[in-house]
DOLUMTOR-987593 format. One record per atom (N, C-alpha, C, CB): x, z, y. Coordinates in steps of 0.2 Angstrom, whole numbers, padded with zeros to 4 digits, always signed. Glycine has a CB too. Layout:
# residues N
XZY...
//
This chain:
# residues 202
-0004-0024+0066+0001-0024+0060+0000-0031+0057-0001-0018+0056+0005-0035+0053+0006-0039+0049+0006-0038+0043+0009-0041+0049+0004-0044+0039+0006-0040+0030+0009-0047+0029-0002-0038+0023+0017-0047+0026+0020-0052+0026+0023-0052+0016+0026-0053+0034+0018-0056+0015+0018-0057+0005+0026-0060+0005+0010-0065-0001+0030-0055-0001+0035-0060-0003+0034-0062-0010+0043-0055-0002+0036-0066-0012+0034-0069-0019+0039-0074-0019+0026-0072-0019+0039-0077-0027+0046-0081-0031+0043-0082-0038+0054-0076-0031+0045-0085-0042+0045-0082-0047+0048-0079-0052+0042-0083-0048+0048-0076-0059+0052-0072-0063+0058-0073-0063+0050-0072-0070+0063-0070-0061+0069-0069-0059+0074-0071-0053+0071-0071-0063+0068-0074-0048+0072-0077-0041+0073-0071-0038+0067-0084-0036+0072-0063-0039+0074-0061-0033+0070-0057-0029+0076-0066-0029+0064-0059-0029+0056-0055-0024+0056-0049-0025+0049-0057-0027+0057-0047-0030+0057-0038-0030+0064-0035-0026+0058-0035-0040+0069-0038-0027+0075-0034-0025+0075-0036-0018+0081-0036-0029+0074-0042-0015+0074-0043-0007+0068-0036-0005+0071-0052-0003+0063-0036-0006+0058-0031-0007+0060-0023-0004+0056-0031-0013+0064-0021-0010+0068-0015-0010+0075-0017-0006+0070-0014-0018+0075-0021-0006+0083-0022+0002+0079-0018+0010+0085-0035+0006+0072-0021+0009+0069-0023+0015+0067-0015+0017+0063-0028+0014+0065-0011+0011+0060-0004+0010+0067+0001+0011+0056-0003+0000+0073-0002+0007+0079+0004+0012+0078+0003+0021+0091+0001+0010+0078-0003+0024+0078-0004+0029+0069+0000+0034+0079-0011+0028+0067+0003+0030+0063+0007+0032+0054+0004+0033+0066+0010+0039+0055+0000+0030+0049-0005+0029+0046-0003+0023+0051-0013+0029+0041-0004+0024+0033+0001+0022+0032-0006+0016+0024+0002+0031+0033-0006+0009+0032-0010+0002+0024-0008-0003+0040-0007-0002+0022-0012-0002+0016-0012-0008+0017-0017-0015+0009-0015-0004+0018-0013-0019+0021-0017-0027+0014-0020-0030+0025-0011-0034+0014-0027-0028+0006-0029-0033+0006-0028-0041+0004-0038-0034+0010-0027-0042+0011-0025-0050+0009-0019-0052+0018-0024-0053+0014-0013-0048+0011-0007-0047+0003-0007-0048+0013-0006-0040+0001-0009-0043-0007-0008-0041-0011-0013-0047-0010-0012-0031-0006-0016-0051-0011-0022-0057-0012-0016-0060-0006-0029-0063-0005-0011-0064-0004-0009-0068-0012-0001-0065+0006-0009-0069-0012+0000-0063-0018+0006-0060-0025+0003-0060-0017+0008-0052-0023-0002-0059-0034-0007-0060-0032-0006-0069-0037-0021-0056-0028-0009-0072-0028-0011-0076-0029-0004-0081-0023-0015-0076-0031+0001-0078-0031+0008-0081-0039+0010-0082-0029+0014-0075-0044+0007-0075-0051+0007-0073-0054+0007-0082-0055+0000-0067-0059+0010-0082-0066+0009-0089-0067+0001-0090-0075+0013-0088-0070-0001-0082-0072-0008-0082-0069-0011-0085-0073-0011-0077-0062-0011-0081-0058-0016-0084-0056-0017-0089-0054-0018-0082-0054-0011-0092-0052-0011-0100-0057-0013-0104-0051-0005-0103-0063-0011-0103-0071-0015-0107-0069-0022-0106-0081-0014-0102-0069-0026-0101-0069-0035-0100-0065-0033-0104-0068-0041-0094-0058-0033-0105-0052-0035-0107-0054-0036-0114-0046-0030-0106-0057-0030-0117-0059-0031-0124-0064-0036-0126-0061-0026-0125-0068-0035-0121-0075-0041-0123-0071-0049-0120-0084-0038-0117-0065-0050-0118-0064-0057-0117-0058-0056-0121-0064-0060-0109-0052-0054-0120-0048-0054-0126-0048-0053-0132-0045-0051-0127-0050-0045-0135-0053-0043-0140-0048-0035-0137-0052-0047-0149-0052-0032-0145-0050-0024-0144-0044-0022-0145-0054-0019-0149-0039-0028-0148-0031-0026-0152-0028-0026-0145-0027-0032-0159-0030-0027-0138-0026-0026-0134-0027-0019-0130-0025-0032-0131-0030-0015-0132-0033-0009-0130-0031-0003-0134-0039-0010-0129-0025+0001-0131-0021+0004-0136-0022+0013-0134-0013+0002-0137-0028+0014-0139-0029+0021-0138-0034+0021-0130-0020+0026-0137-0032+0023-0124-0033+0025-0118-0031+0019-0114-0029+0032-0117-0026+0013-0115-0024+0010-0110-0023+0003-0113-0018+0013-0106-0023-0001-0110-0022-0009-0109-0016-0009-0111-0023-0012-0101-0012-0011-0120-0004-0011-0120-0004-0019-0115+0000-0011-0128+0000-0018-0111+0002-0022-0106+0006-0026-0107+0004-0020-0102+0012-0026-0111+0015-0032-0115+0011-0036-0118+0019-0029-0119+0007-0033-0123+0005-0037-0127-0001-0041-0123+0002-0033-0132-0004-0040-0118-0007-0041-0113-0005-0048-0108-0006-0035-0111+0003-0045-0106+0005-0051-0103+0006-0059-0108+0012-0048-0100+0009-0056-0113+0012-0062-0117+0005-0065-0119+0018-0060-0124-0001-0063-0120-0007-0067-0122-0009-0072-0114-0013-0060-0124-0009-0068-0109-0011-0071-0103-0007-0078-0102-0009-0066-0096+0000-0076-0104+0005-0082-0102+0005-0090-0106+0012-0079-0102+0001-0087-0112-0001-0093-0116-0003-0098-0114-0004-0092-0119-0006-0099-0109-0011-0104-0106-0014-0104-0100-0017-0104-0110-0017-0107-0096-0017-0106-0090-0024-0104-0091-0015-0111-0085-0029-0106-0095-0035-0103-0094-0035-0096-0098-0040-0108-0096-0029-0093-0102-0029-0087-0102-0028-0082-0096-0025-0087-0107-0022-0086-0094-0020-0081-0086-0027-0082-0081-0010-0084-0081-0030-0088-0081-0036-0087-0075-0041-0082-0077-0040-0092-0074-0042-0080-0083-0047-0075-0086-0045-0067-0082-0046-0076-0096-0039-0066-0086-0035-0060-0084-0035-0061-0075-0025-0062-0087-0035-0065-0073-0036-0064-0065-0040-0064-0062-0035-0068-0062-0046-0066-0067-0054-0065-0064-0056-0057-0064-0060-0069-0070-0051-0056-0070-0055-0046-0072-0049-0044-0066-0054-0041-0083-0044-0044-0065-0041-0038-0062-0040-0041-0055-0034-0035-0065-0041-0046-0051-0040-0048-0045-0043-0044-0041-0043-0054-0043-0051-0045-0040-0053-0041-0038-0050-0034-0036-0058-0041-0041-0048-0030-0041-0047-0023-0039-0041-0024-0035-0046-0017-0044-0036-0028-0038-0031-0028-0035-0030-0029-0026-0028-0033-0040-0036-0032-0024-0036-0037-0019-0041-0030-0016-0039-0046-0021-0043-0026-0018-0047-0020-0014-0041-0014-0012-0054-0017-0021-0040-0015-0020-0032-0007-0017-0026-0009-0012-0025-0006-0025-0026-0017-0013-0019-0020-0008-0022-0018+0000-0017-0030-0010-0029-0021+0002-0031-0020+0009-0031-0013+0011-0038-0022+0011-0034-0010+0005-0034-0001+0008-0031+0001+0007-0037+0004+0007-0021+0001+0006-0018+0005+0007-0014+0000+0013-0014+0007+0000-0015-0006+0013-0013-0008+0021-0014-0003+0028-0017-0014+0024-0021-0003+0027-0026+0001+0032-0023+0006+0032-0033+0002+0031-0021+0011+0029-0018+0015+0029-0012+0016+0032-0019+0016+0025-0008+0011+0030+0001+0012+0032-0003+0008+0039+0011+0005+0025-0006+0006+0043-0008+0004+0047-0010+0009+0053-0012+0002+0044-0012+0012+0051-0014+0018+0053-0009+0024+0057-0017+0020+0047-0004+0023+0050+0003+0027+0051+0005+0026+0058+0009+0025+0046+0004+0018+0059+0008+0016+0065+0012+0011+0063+0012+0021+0067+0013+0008+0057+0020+0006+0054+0016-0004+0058+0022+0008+0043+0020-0008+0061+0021-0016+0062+0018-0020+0058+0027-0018+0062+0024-0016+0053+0024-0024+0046+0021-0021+0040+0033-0026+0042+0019-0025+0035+0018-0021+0030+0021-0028+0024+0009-0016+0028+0027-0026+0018+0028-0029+0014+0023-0029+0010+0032-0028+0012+0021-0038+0004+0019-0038+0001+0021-0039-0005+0015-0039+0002+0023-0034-0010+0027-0038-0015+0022-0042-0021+0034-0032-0020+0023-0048-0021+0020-0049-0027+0019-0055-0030+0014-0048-0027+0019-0058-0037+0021-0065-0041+0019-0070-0038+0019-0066-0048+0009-0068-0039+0007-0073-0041+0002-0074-0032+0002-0072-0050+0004-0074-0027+0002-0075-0022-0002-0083-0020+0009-0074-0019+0002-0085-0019-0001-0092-0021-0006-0094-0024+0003-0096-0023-0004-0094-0034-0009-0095-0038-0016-0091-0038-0006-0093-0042-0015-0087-0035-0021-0081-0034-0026-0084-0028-0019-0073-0031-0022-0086-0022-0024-0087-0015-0025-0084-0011-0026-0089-0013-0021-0078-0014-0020-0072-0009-0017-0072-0002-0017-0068-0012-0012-0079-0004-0008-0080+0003-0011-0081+0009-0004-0085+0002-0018-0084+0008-0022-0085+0013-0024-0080+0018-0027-0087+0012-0025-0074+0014-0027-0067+0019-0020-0063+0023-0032-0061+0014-0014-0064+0021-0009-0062+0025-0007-0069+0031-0002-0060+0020-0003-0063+0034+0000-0067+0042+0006-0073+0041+0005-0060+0048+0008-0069+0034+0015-0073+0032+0017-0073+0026+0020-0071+0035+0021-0078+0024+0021-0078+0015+0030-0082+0016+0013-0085+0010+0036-0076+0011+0041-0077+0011+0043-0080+0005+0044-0073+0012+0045-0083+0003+0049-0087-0004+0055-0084-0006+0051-0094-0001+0056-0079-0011+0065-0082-0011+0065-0083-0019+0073-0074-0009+0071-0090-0019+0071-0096-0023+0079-0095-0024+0068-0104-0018+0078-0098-0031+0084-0099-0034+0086-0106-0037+0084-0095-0039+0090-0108-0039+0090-0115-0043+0090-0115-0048+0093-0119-0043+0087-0120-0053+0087-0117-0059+0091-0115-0065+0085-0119-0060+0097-0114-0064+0102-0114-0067+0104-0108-0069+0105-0117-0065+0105-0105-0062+0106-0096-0059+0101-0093-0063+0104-0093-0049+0093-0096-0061+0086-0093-0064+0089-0094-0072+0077-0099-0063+0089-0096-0075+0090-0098-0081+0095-0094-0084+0092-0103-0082+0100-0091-0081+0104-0087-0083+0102-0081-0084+0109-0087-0081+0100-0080-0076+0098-0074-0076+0094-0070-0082+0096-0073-0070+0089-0077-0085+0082-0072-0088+0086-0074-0095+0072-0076-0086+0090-0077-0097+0094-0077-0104+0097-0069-0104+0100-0084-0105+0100-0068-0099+0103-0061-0098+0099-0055-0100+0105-0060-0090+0093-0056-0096+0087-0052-0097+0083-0049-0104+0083-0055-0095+0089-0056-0109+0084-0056-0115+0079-0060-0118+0081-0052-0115+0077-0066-0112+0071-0069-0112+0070-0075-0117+0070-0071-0107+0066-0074-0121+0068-0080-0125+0065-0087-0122+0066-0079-0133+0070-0094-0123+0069-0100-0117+0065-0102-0119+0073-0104-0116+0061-0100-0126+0052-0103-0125+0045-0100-0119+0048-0101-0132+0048-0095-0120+0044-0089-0117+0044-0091-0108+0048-0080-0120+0051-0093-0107+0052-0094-0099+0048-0101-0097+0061-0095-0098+0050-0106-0102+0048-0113-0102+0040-0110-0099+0049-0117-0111+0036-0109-0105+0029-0105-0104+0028-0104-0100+0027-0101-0106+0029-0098-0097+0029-0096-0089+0029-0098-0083+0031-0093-0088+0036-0102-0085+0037-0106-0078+0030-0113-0075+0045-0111-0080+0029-0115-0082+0023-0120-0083+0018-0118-0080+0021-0123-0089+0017-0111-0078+0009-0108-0077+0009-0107-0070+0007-0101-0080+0017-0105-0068+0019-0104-0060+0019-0111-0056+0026-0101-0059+0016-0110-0049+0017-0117-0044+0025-0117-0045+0014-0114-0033+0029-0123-0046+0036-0123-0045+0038-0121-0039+0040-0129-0046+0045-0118-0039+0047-0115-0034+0046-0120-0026+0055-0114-0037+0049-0126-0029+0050-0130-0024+0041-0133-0017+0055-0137-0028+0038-0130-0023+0030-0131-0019+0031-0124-0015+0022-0131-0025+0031-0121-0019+0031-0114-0016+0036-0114-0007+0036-0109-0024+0041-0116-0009+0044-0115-0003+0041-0118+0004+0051-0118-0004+0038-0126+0003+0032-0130+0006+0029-0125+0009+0027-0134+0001+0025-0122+0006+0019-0118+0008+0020-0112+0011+0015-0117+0002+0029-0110+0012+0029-0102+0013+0032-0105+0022+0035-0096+0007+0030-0099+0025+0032-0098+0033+0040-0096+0031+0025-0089+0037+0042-0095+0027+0052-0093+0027+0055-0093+0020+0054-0085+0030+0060-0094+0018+0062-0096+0012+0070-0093+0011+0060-0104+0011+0071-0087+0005+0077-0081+0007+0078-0086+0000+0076-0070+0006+0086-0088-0001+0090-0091-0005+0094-0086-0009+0094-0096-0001+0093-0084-0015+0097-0082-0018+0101-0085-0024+0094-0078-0020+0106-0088-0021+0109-0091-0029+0116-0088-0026+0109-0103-0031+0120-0082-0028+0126-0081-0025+0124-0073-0028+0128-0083-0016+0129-0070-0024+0131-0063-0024+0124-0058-0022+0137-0062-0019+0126-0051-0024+0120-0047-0021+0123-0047-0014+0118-0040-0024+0130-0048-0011+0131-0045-0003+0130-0053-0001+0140-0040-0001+0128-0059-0003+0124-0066-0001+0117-0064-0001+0124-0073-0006+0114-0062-0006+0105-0059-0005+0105-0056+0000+0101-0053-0011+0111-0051+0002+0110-0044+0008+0109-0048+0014+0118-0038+0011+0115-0052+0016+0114-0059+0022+0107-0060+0023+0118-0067+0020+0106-0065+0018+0097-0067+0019+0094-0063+0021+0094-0067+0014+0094-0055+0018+0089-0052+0018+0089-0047+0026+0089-0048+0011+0094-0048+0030+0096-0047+0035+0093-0052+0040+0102-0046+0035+0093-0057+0040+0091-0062+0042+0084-0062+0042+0094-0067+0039+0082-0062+0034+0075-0062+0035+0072-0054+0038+0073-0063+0027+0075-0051+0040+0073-0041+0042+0072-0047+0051+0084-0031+0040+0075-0047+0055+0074-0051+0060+0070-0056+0061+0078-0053+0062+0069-0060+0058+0061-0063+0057+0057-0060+0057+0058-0066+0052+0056-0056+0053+0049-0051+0052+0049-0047+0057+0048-0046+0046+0052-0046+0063+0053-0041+0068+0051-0048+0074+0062-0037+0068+0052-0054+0074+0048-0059+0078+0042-0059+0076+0051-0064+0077+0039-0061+0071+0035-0061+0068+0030-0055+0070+0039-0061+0063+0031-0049+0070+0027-0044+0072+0023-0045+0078+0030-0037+0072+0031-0047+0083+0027-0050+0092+0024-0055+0093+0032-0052+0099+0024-0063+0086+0019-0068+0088+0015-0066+0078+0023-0078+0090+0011-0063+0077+0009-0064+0071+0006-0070+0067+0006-0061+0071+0003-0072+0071-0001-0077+0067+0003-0084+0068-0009-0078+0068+0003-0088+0060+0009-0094+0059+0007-0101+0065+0009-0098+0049+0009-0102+0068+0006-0110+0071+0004-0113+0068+0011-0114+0074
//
C-alpha cells in the first residue's frame, strides 16, 4: 500500500480534490481531523497552557480558533504548536494507515496543510500539490470572509505554493471551474493507480 499526502495551501483546493478522490472509493485520512482529537489528550492541553497560557483552554477543550489565530502569528508560534501536537498527530496518521492497510485497500490518501513544513512528506511514497494563482486564492479567501491581513500572515508561514509544487511528485491545477478541478482530479485518480504498481518516486 501507498500513502500519497495531498496538500496546498488555505484555499487552493486540497480538501476538495480529497473528497473528489474519497467518492471515488479511496480510503482519506483528514490531518485536521486527527489535529483536532490529539488536541483533545490531558497532555496536550497541559503544554498548550504552560506554553501559551490557560485563556486558550476553554472549560474541557483547546478553543481552537483562538488557538489557530495565536499559532499563525509568527513562525516561532506555529513551531511551538507543532512540537506539542506533531508527535500525536504523526502516531494516529501511521495507525490508521495500518489499518486501511490491512483492509486491503492500495492507496491511502493523506489530506493535510502543513506536509512539507512539518516533513512529514518524507515518510510517504508521494506528495500532490493542488495550486492556484494568486488571484483565484485571493478571491476565494475574501469570499470566505478572510480578512487580507490575516491571509497575508499565513501565507508568510507557508512554503509558497510555487516551492511547493518543486518538491511534489504531481501538481492538480485549480484555477477554473469545479467540472476543471473534476478533470484534474480524474487525471490525478490514474496516477495514483500507476503509482500503486511502481511506488516509490525515482
Amino acid at each position: 500500500m501507498i500513502l500519497v499526502g495531498i496538500t496546498g495551501i488555505i484555499g487552493s483546493g486540497k480538501t476538495t480534490v480529497s473528497s473528489m478522490l474519497k467518492k471515488e472509493g479511496f480510503e482519506v485520512i483528514d490531518l485536521d481531523g486527527i489535529a483536532k482529537e490529539v488536541l483533545s489528550l490531558e497532555d496536550v492541553k497541559k503544554e498548550i497552557g504552560n506554553v501559551f497560557g490557560t485563556e486558550y483552554i476553554s472549560g474541557d477543550h483547546v478553543n481552537i480558533g483562538k488557538m489557530r489565530s495565536a499559532a499563525f502569528q509568527n513562525r516561532d508560534s506555529l513551531k511551538k504548536l507543532e512540537e506539542i501536537v506533531h508527535p500525536g498527530i504523526a502516531e494516529r496518521l501511521f495507525r490508521n494507515a495500518e489499518q486501511i492497510k490491512k483492509n486491503g485497500a492500495k492507496s491511502v490518501i493523506i489530506d493535510g496543510p502543513l506536509l512539507f513544513e512539518t516533513g512529514l512528506y518524507r515518510r510517504l511514497d508521494r506528495t500532490v500539490v493542488v495550486s492556484t494563482d494568486a488571484e483565484t486564492l485571493t478571491g476565494r479567501l475574501k469570499n470566505r470572509g478572510m480578512d487580507e491581513e490575516d491571509v497575508k500572515r499565513r501565507m508568510a508561514l507557508q512554503i509558497p505554493l510555487k516551492e511547493k509544487e518543486r518538491m511534489a511528485d504531481w501538481v492538480v491545477h485549480n484555477n477554473g471551474t469545479v467540472e476543471d478541478l473534476k478533470k484534474e482530479t480524474a487525471i490525478l485518480l490514474e496516477k495514483i493507480k500507476g503509482w500503486e504498481v511502481e511506488p516509490h518516486a525515482p
